[in-house]
Every structure is written in C-alpha cells, then in structure tokens.
C-alpha positions in Angstrom: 0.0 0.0 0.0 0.8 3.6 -1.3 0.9 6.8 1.4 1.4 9.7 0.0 1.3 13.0 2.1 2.3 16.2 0.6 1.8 19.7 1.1 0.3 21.2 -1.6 -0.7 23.8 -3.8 -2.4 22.8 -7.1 -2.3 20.3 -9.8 -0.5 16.9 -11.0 1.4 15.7 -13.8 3.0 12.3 -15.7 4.3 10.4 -18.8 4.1 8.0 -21.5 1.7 5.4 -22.8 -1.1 8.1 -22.7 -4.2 8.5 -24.4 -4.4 10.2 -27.6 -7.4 12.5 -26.6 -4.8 14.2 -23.9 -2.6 15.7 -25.6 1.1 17.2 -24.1 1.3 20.7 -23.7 4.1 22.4 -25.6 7.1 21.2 -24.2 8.9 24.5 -25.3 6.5 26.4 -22.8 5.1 25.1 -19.8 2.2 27.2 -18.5 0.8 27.2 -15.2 2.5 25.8 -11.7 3.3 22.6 -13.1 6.6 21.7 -14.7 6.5 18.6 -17.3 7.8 16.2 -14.7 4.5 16.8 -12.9 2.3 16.8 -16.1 4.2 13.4 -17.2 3.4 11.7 -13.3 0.1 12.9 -13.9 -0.9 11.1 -17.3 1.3 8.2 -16.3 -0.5 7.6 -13.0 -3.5 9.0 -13.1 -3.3 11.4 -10.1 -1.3 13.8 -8.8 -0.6 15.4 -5.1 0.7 19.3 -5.6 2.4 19.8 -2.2 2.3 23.4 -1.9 -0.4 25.6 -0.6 -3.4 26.1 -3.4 -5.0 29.7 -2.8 -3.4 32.7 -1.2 -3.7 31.7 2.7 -6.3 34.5 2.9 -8.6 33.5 0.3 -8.6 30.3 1.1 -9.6 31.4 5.1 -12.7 33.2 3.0 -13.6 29.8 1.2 -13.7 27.9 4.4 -15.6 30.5 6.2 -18.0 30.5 3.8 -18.0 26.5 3.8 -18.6 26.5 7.3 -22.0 29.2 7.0 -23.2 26.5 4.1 -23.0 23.9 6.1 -24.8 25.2 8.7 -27.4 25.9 6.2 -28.0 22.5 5.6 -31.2 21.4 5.8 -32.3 19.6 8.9 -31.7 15.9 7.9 -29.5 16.5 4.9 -26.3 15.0 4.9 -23.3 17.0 4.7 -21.6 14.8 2.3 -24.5 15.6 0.1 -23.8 19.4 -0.7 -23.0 18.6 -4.7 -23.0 21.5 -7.1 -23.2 24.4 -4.7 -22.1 26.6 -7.0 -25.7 26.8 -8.8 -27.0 28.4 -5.9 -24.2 30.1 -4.6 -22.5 31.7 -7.7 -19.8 33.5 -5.6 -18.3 30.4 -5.5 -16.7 30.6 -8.3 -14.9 33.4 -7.5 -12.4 30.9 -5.6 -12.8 27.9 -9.0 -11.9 30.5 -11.0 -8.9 31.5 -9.1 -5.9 32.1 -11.2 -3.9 29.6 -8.8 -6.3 26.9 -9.1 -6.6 27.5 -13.3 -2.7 27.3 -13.4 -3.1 23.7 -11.7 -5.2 22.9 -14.5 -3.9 24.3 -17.8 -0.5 22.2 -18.0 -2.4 19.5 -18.0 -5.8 20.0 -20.1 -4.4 23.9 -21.7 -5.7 27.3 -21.8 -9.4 26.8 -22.8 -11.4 25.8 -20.1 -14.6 24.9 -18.8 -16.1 24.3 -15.1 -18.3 21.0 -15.2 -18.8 20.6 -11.5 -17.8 21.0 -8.5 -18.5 19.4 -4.9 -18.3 19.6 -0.9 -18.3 15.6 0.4 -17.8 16.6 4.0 -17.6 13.4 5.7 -18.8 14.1 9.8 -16.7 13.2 12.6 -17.7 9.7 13.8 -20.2 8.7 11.0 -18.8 10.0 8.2 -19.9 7.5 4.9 -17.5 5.4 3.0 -17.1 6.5 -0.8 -17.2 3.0 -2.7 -14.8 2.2 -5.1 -15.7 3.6 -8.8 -14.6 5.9 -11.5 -16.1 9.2 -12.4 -16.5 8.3 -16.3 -18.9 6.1 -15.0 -21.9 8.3 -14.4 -20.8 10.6 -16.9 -21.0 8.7 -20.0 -23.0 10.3 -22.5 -22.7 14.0 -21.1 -19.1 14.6 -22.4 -17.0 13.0 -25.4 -14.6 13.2 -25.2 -13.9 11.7 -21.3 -11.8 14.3 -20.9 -12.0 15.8 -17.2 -9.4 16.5 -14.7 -10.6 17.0 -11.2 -9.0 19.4 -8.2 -9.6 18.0 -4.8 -8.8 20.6 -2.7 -8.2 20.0 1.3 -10.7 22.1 3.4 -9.9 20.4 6.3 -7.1 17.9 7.2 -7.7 14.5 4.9 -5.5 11.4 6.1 -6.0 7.6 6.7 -7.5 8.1 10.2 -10.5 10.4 8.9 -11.1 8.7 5.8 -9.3 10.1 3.1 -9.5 9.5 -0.9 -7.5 6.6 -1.8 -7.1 5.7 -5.6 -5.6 2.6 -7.5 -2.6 4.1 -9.8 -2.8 3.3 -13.3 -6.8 2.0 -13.2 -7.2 4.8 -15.9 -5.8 3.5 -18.4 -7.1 -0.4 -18.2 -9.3 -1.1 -21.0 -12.3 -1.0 -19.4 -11.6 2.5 -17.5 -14.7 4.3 -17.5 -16.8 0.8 -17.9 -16.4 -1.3 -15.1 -19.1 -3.1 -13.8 -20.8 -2.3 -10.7 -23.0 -4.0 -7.7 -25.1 -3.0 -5.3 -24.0 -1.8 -1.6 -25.5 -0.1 1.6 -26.1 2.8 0.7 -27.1 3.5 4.1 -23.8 3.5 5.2 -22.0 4.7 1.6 -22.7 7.9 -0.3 -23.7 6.3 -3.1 -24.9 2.3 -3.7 -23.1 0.6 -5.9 -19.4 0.0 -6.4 -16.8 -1.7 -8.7 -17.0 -5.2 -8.8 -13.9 -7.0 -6.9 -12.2 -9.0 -9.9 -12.7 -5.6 -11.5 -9.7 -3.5 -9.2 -7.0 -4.3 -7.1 -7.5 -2.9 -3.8 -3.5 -4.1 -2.9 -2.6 -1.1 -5.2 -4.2 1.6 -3.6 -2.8 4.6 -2.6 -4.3 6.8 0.4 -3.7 10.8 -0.6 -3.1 12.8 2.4 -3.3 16.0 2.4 -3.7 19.3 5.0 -5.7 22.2 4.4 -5.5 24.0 1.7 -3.6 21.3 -0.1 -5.0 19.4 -3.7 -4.2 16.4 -5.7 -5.7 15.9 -9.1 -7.4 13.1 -10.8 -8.2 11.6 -14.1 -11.6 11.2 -14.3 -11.6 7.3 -15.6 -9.1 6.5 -12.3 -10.5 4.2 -9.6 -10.9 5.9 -6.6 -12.9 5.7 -2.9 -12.9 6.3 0.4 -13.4 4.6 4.1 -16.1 5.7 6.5 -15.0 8.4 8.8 -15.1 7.3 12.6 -12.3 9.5 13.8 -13.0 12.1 16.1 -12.4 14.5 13.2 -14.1 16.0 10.6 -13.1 15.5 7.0 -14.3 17.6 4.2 -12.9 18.4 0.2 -14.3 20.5 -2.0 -13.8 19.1 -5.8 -13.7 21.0 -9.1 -13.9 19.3 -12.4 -12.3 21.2 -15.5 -12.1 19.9 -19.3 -10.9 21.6 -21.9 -13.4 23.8 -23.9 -13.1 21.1 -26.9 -14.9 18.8 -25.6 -18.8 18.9 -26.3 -21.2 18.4 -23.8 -24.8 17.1 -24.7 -27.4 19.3 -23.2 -29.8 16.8 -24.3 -28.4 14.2 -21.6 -28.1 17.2 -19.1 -31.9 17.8 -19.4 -32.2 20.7 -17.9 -30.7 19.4 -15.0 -27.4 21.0 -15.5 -25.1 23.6 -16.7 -21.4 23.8 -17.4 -19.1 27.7 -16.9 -16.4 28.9 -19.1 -13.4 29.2 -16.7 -11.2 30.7 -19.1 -10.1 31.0 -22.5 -12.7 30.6 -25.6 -15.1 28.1 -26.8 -13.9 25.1 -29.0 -16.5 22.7 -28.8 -19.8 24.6 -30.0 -20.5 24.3 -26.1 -23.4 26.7 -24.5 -21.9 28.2 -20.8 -23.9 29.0 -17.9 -23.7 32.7 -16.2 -21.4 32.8 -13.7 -23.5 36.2 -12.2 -26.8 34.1 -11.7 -28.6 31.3 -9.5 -30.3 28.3 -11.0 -33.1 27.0 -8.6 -34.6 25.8 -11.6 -31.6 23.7 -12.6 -31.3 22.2 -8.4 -35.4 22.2 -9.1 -34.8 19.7 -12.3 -32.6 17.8 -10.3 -35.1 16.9 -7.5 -33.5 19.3 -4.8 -35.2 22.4 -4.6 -32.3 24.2 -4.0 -30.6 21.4 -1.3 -27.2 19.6 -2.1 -27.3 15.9 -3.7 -24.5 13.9 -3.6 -23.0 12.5 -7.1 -19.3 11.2 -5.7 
C-alpha cells in the first residue's frame, strides 16, 4: 500500500503510454504551476498530489468561512456529504474555481481553454462520516461529455488522512481497458454515499494509494481512475471540495443534461460549439430539475 502526504498547492502531472485525446502541452513552454515532470506523473498515474499551498492563505480562510455558513445551512436531515453542485445556488463560489492559482493547476495538463463542469463539498462528519465505494467518475458521466476528458482538483478544506477517511485511488486504473466501464454492484447505501461499487475481480484494492493532504492542499485526478474512500469514525471532521475542469473542446450534450445542469467557461474561448452558464446568476430551476429544490445531492 501507497501513502502519500504532501503539502500542496495545485495540480499533477505524468508520462508516457497516454491517451491520444490528452494531448502534451508544448514542451517549449510550460504554463501554469506545473513543470513537465509533474504533467508526465500525472498522465502516467492518473493522479497527482501538488504539495504546496493552493489559494493565497487569505482566500482560502474566505472559502472555508464560507463553507462552514453552508453547512450550517443544511437542511435539517441533509447529509453533509451531500452538498454537490453548490455553486448553482451560490455563484460566488466561483470566485475561488476561478482563481488564477487553481486555473494554473489545471492548464498544463488540459491547456488554456477551459470549462467548469462541476464541482462538490463531500464533508464526511466526525464519527459517521460514509464510505465513498470504489468507482470511476466516467462512469456516471457517459453520454454527457466526449470526449472523457476531465481533470478533477480535490482541494483539502480540512485535514484529509487515513485516520479520517481520506480518498485513496488505484494508480494506473485509468488507463485499463475497461476504464470508464467497469461493472458495478449494489451496496448499503445506508452507510456509503452512493450504492453501488466496482466489482472486486474488476480493481485491485493491494494497489491503492491513500492521498493525504492538510488544508489548503489538492491532488488531481483523471476522471476514468478508480478511486474511494473509508467511512469516517475519527474524532475528526473531514471535508474536500472538488472541481472538475475539461478543456473547452470537448462537447457536452445538453440533451443528456436535461435541464438538470449547466457547465461555466473558466477561461479562454469556446472550441466545442458548447453553451456556458452565467457565472452572475442562481439556478433553482436547474437544483429544481434535479429533484433538490435548492438542497445539495450527492453524485461522488
């Protein structure tokens, strides 16, 4: 088994044997806060652990504060790992995706045009915090982008280790065959955020490799990578808040969105013939459509 602990700041990097729909950044210029070292891990493995700090220490005080006024916000009942696509609701979020220091994370690895397809708080409660099952992200998105082209921030809000029930991911699971259609089964989803997860013959648990990070830290992630979490029985809360970036070339089917979503340009133009929500505006309508009348729902 695989510890890593870094401190960090943004994004994740690596080499060879990668898939023709990601392709290198110019190796003559490397833009952003990633050499090509880190660029090459990244593709190689899958993941990435920047171990810098991500935002401006002040900023990222801000995005916890306001964390911490969301949460209490909650609806009585609603789990807090449950508080997916905020953002809809709260549009100042995205004054901290769009950082400049979180972008630069990013465009090494997917380039300069780019667009905001989700993001997430899975705040995991101190002594009954649920278990993430094992399972890619391709997997619930098939059909909404093409290419599977997304690269995902996980930035630290609070400290995220084995004891609390960090991520964990199997290295190299992206680039199996299959990644993106494993098969699943069913599991408690009373005591996992979601019910179902990768068959056993389908990953090798031996591999995994537990990212630990402190606040204000990241590691990034392929979006076909296995990847899961345990429960969290610690006396300590653990909570992440993800953001999901492609490039602007990929297209993504508002027919399979129904309604039900919207995706942001984060920077750069248009390349895909892609419509972009405004970042100025709310969307009950959209939480409305998705059954959640302006609550959180959890979808990782």
């Amino acid at each position: 088994m695989l510890i890593i602990s870094p401190m960090a700041l943004l994004w994740a990097g690596a080499p060879r044997l990668r898939d023709p729909t990601h392709p290198m950044p110019n190796s003559a210029h490397q833009p952003g806060r990633l050499d090509l070292a880190q660029v090459e891990r990244y593709r190689s493995e899958g993941y990435l652990v920047f171990g810098e700090p991500v935002l401006p220490e002040a900023k990222f005080a801000a995005l916890k504060s306001y964390f911490e006024t969301l949460l209490e916000e909650l609806p009585a009942g609603e789990r807090p790992e449950s508080m997916d696509v905020p953002h809809f609701m709260h549009p100042e979020l995205l004054e901290w995706a769009f950082d400049p220091s979180i972008l630069a994370l990013v465009e090494p690895i997917l380039g300069g045009d780019l667009a905001l397809f989700s993001t997430h708080f899975i705040c995991k409660p101190k002594g009954n915090g649920k278990r993430v099952p094992w399972h890619e992200d391709s997997a619930y998105w098939k059909g909404q982008i093409e290419p599977m082209e997304v690269c995902t921030v996980w930035l630290a809000i609070d400290p995220s280790t084995r004891v609390n029930g960090c991520m964990m991911v199997i290295p190299r699971s992206h680039r199996e065959g299959r990644a993106g259609f494993s098969d699943y089964e069913s599991v408690d989803a009373k005591t996992s955020v979601f019910a179902t997860e990768i068959l056993k013959e389908q990953r090798d648990d031996s591999q995994r490799a537990y990212i630990e990070l402190q606040p204000n830290q990241c590691s990034l992630h392929d979006a076909r990578i296995q990847h899961g979490s345990e429960p969290n029985t610690s006396t300590l809360r653990r909570c992440g808040w993800t953001l999901r970036f492609c490039p602007t070339r990929v297209r993504f089917n508002q027919g399979r969105f129904d309604g039900a979503h919207h995706v942001y340009l984060a920077k750069g133009r248009d390349l895909g013939g892609n419509s972009y929500a405004d970042p100025g505006r709310r969307y009950p309508e959209v939480m409305a459509r998705r059954g959640e009348s302006g609550r959180y729902r959890s979808s990782h």
